[in-house]
N, C-alpha and C positions, 0 to 999 in steps of 0.2 A: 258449937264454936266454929267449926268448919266452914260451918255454912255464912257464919258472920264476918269471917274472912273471905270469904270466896264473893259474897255483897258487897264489903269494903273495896279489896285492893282487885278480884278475880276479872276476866276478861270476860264480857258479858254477849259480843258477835258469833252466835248460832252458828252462823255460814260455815268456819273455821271447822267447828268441832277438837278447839283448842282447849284443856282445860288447862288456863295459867296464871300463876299468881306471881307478882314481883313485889322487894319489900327490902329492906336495909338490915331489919331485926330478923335475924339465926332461931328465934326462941317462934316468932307467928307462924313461918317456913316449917319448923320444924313440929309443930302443932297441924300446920295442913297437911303435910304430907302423914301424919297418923291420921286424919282422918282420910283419907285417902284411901291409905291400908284398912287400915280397918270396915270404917263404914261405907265405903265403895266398894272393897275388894278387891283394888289396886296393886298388883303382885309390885314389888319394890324394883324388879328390874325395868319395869314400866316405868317410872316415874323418872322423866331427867330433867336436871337442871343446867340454866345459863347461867354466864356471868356477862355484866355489864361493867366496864372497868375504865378509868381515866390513864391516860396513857402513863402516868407519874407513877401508878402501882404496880407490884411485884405481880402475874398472872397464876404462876406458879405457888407462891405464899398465900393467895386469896382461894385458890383452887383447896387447897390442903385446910386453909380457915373454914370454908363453906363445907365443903365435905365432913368433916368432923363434926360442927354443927347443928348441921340439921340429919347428917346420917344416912350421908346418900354416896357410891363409890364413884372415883373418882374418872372411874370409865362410862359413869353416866353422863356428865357434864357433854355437853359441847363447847367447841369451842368459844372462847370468852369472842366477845366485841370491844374492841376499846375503841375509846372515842378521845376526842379532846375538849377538854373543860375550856371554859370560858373565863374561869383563874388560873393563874399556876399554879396556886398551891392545892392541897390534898383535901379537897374536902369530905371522901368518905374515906374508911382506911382497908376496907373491904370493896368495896365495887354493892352491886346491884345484885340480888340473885330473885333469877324465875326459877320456877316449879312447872313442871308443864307434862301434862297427859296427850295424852291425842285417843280419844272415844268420843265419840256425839253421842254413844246412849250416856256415857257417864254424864257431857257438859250437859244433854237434854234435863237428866233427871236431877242434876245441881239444880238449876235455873227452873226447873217446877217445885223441887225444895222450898227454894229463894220464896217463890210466889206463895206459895203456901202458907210459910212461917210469918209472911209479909200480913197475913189476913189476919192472922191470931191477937197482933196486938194492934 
């Protein structure tokens, strides 16, 4: 399942050695990051996430929502990005959240996963 997220929404530029996912849904996030721990072997202080936020939301209340979530502490995050929407009104009520590693052997050995699981069907 990991790896069907990290094909879908993950960042797929080698150069970086970024491993990151972005996504709106708490429950996908919260699903990557166990595979993460688990089947990578991603100690959980390693793993931080961003927020991406429309200037109209609370930073603080989306910080506390995402943290809970998906189960990540709140001194992992960095700092949020807000931005301005191109409406006024609120169209997510949470913001954006990345998951994000930083290992080239980890993104190398996703992205031979990826290829591999890619052959089977």
């Amino acid at each position: 399942l990991g790896l069907a997220i990290y094909w879908g929404e993950g960042d797929k530029n080698f150069s970086d050695g970024q491993v990151k996912v972005s996504n709106i849904d708490p429950e996908l996030l919260r699903l990557f990051k166990t595979f993460l721990e688990k089947l990578c072997k991603i100690k959980k202080e390693k793993i931080k996430a961003n927020l991406l936020l429309y200037s109209d939301l609370k930073a603080d209340e989306c910080l506390g929502y995402w943290s809970r979530a998906i189960g990540i502490e709140k001194n992992n995050f960095y700092k949020p990005v807000v931005i301005q929407g191109r409406r006024k009104t609120r169209r997510l009520s949470y913001g954006v959240c990345s998951l994000q590693v930083n290992s080239k052997i980890v993104k190398k050995k996703i992205l031979v996963w990826i290829g591999l699981l890619s052959k089977l069907f």
